[in-house]
C-alpha positions as CSV (number, residue, x, y, z in Angstrom):
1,X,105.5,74.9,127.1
2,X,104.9,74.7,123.0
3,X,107.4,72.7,121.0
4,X,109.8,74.4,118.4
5,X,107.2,72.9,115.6
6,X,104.6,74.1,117.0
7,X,105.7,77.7,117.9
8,X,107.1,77.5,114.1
9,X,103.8,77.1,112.8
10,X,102.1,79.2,114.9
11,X,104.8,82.4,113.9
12,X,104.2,80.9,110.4
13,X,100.5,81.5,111.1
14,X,100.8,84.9,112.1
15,X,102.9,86.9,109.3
16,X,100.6,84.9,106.6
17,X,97.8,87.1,109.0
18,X,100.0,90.0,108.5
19,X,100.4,89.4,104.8
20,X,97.0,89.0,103.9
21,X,96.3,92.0,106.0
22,X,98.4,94.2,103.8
23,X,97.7,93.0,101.3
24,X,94.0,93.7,101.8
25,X,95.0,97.3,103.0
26,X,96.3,97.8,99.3
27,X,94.2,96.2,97.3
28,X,95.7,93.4,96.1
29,X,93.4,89.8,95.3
30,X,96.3,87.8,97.4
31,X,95.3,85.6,100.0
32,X,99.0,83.4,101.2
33,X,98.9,80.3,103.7
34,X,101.5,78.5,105.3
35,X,103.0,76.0,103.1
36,X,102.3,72.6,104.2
37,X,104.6,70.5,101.5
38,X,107.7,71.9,103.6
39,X,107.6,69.2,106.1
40,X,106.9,66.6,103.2
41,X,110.3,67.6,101.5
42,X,113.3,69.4,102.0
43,X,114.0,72.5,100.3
44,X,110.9,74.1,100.1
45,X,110.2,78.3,101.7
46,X,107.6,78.3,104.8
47,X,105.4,81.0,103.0
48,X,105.3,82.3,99.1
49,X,104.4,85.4,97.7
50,X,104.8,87.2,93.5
51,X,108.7,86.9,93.6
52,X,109.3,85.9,97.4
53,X,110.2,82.6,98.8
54,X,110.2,83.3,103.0
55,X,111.1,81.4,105.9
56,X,110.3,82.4,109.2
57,X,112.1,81.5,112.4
58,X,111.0,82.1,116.1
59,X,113.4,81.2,118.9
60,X,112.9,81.6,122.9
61,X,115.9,83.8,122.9
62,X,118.7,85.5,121.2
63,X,119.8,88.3,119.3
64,X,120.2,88.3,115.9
65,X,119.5,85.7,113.0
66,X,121.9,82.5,112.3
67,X,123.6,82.6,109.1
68,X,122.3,79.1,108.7
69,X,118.7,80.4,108.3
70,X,120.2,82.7,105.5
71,X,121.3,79.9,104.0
72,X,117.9,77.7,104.4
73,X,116.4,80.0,102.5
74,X,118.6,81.0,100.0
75,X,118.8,77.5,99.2
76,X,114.9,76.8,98.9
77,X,114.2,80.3,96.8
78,X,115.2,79.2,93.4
79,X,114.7,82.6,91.5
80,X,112.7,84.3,93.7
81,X,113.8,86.8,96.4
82,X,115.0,85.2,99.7
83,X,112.9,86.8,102.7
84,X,114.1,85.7,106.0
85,X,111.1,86.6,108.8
86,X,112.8,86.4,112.6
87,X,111.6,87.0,116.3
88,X,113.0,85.5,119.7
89,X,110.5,86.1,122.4
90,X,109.9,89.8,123.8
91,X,112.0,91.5,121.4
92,X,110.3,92.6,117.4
93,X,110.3,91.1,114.2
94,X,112.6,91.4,111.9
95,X,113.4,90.4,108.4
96,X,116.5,89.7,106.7
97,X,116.3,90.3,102.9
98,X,118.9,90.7,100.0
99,X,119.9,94.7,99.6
100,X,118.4,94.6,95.6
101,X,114.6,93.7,97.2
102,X,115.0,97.6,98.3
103,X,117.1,98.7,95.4
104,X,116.4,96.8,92.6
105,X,119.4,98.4,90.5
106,X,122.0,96.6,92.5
107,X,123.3,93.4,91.0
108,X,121.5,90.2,92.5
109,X,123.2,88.6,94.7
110,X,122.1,87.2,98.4
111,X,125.3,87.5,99.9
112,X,124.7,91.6,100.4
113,X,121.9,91.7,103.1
114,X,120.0,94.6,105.1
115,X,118.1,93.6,108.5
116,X,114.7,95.6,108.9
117,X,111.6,95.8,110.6
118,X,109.1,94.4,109.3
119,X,106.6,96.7,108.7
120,X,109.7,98.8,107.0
121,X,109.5,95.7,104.8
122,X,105.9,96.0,104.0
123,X,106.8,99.6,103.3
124,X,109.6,98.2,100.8
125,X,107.2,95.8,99.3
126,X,104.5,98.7,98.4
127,X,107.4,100.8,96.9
128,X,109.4,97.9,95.4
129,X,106.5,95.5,93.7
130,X,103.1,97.1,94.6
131,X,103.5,100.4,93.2
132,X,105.6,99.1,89.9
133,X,104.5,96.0,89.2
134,X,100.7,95.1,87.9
135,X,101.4,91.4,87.8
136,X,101.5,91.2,91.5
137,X,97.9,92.1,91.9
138,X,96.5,88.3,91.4
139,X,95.1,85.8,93.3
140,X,96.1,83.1,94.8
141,X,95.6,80.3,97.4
């Protein structure tokens, strides 16, 4: 049976493969990793992207994400857009994200939240930043 760190890593692991996948699908230089300084210090997103801080959580079982995850990473985004990634075993990923990362003309606030898919919020990002935003086209490592 994997331990909770290393299931963590391993989901980690997997939407960075996602990531980098669409991102390669749409043409944008962005290769993302897993960042490593989060179990150095406090604080810190599992995985950033242009404008997203994201944690990910993957849990044996359960229904729906903890408010306490919504808060992690909240609290580690600074200014960038809060992107919680969730699974429990057998059921599909979701992400929690803030309702301006879909409609950028609402005010910005994290307490206002919509639960999606995520390829719906892959779909969101190529609408959202992809299509309207040249900067995010860069790469990094």
């Amino acid at each position: 049976m994997a331990d909770s760190r290393t299931k963590g890593a391993s989901f980690e692991r997997d939407i960075c493969k996602r990531l980098n996948a669409f991102f390669l699908e749409n043409g944008v230089e962005l290769s993302v990793k897993r960042n490593l300084d989060q179990y150095q210090s406090n604080g810190l997103p599992d995985i950033q992207i242009p404008y997203h801080a994201i944690e990910c959580k993957a849990y044996k079982s359960g229904w729906w994400y903890s408010t306490a995850w919504w808060k992690q990473v909240c609290d580690a985004c600074g200014d960038l857009t809060p992107i919680l990634v969730w699974k429990f075993n057998n059921k599909p990923i979701r992400v929690t994200l803030p309702l301006y990362a879909i409609n950028p003309t609402l005010p910005k606030k994290n307490d206002c939240v919509a639960v999606v898919t995520f390829d719906e919020w892959l779909a969101i990002l190529s609408e959202t930043v992809l299509d309207k935003n040249d900067e995010f086209a860069f790469t990094s490592t």
